[in-house]
N, C-alpha and C positions, 0 to 999 in steps of 0.2 A: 754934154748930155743932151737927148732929143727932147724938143720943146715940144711937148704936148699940141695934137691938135686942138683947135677951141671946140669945149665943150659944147651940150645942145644946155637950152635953158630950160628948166622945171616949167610946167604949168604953173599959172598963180595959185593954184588950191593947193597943190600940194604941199604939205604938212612937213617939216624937216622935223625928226625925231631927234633927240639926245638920249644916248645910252649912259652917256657918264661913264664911263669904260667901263661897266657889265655886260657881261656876255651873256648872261642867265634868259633876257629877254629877246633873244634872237632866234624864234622857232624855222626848225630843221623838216627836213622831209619826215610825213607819217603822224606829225604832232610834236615832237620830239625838240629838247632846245638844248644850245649849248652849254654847257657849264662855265661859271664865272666864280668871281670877277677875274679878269684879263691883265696883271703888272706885271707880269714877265715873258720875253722873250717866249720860252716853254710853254706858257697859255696859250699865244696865239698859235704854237708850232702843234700843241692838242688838238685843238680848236680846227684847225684846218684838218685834221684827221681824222677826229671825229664829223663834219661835215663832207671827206670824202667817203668815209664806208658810209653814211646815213644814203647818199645818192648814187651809192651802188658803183664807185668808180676805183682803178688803182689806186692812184697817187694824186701827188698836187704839186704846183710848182709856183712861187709868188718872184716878180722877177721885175727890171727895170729894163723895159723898152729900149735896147740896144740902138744906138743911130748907125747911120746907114754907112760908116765906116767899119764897124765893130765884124769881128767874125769868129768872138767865140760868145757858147750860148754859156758856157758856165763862169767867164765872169759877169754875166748880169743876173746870173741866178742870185735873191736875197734870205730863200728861205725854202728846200724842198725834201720831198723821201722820194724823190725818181732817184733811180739805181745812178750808182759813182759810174761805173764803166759805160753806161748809157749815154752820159756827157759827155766822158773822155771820148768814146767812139765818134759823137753826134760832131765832135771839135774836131777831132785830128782825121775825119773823110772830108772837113771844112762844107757841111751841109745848111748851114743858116743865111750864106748867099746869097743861094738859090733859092731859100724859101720863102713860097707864097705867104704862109703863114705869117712870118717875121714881117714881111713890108704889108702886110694889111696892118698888123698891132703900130706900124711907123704911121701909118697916116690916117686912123682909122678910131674913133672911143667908143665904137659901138660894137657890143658881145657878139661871138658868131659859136657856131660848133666847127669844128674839125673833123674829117677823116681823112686819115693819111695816107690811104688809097687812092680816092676821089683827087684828093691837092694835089696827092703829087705827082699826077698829069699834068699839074700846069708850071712843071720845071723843066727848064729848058738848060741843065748842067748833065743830063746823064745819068745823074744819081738817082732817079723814083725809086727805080729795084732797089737798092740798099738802105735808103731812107723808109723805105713799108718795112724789110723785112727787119730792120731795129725796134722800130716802133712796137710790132709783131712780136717778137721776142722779149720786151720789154711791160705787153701787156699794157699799152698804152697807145692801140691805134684811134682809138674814136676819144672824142671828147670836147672840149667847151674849152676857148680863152675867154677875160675877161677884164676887158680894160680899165685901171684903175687912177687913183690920183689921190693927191694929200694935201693939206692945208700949204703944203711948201712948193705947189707945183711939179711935186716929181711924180712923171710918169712912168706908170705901171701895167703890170698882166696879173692877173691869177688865172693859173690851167689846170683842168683838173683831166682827167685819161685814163683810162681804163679800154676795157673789151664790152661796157652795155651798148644797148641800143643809144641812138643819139637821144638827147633831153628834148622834151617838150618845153612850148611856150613859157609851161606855169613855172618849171624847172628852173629854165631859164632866167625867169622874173628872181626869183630864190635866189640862187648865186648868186646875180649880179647885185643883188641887196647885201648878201655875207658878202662878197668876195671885198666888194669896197667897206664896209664896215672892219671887216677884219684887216687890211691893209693899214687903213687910217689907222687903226689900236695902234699894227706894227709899227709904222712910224711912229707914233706919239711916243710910245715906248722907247725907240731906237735917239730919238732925240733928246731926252732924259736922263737917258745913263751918262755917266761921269767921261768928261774929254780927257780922253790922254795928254799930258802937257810935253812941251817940246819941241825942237825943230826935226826937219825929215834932215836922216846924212847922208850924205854923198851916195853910197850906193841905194838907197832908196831913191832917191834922185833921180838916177840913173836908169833904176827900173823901170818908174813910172816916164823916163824918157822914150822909154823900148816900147814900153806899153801903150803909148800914145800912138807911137808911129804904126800898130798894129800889129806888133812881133807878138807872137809864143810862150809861153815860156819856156818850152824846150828852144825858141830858137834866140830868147837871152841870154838863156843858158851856155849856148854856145858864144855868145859874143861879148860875155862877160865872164867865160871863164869859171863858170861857179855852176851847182850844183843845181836842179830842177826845184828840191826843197828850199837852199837858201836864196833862190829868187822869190820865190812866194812868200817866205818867212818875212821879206824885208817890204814885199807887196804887203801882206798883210798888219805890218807893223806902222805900215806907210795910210793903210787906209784905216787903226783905230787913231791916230792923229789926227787927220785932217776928217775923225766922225766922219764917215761915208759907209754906205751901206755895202758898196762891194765896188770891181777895181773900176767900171765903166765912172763912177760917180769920184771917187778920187782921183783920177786923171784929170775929169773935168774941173774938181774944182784947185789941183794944182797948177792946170794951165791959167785959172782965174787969176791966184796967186801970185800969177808972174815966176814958179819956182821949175818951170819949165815950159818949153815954149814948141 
């Protein structure tokens, strides 16, 4: 998994708050505040929706900082309402590469905005034309990432995308106060639910061996003979065991494990 760049340090005055996992006290754009309190998965997945219509945006995406091996954007995705076909497309033209975007989130914990016009001038695969016109189609060319992090070291994004104008300063300061507040919830949350007991079998095993090496899952599929669904089924049976938030993070921590190498 990518090690977090080091963070910058707070000024001395500034004041760390505890919400105690209410979300009641976290005011939105207009005046407006979230609703709380925050124990379930489903709150925090409200909670980021109602914070994207408040600032006028499509969708939202909360994800884990893919390293510089990784090339698909929907295994590191932990939490979104961007369109299903949007990722399949985003994955199988293998557009995360190339993107500027993805390697500034690898080396970078400071917020930027996005336009996927503008960026994707500075790709040098070929793909800008098909990369705008997804985006475009998807109602998600302008918007904001948002680098985040959790009391356990795992690095994060929250992206929000839409068709407004890009965010201003003040904007800016807003999200990146929710985006990491509501991260942290998710994690706390995600670390709390009940661990699946049990060893990973043989063909879980195996998956997550494909998976490391950067295979597909269409091209497991092929090399293990089995169906597109039952490679995932067994990914994903593979990452409520080893508690991982999605398959970037269970590979990493099976390679810890010693249960593949």
């Amino acid at each position: 998994m990518l090690q977090c760049p080091e963070l910058p340090t707070l000024p001395e005055d500034v004041e760390m708050v505890d919400f105690s996992g209410r979300l009641s006290p976290v005011m939105l754009a207009s005046g407006r505040r979230l609703a709380g309190p925050a124990v379930k998965e489903m709150d925090i997945r409200q909670a980021f929706e109602q914070v994207t219509a408040a600032y006028g945006f499509h969708g939202f995406m909360v994800m884990v900082v893919p390293d510089k091996a990784s090339r698909s954007l929907s295994q590191s995705v932990v939490m979104t309402n961007w369109p299903k076909d949007f990722l399949a497309s985003y994955d199988a033209a293998s557009m995360m590469a190339g993107s500027p975007v993805i390697a500034r989130l690898q080396r970078s914990t400071v917020p930027f905005t996005y336009d996927t016009e503008l960026d994707s001038r500075r790709r040098s695969d070929g793909k800008a034309g098909a990369v705008v016109n997804l985006f475009v189609q998807a109602h998600l060319r302008r918007g904001v990432y948002l680098p985040v992090h959790d009391v356990r070291g795992t690095c994060g994004a929250v992206a929000f995308g839409g068709d407004r104008e890009p965010v201003d300063a003040g904007e800016l300061k807003e999200l990146t106060f929710v985006a990491g507040y509501l991260f942290s919830r998710l994690s706390d949350i995600r670390e709390r639910r009940p661990r699946t007991p049990g060893t990973l079998s043989r063909r879980e095993i195996e998956c997550l061996h494909w998976a490391a090496a950067g295979k597909t899952t269409t091209e497991m599929a092929k090399i293990l003979a089995l169906s597109e669904y039952t490679v995932n089924h067994y990914l994903s049976r593979a990452t409520r065991k080893l508690d991982s938030v999605n398959r970037v993070q269970t590979v990493a921590k099976a390679i810890r494990a010693g249960l593949i190498s």
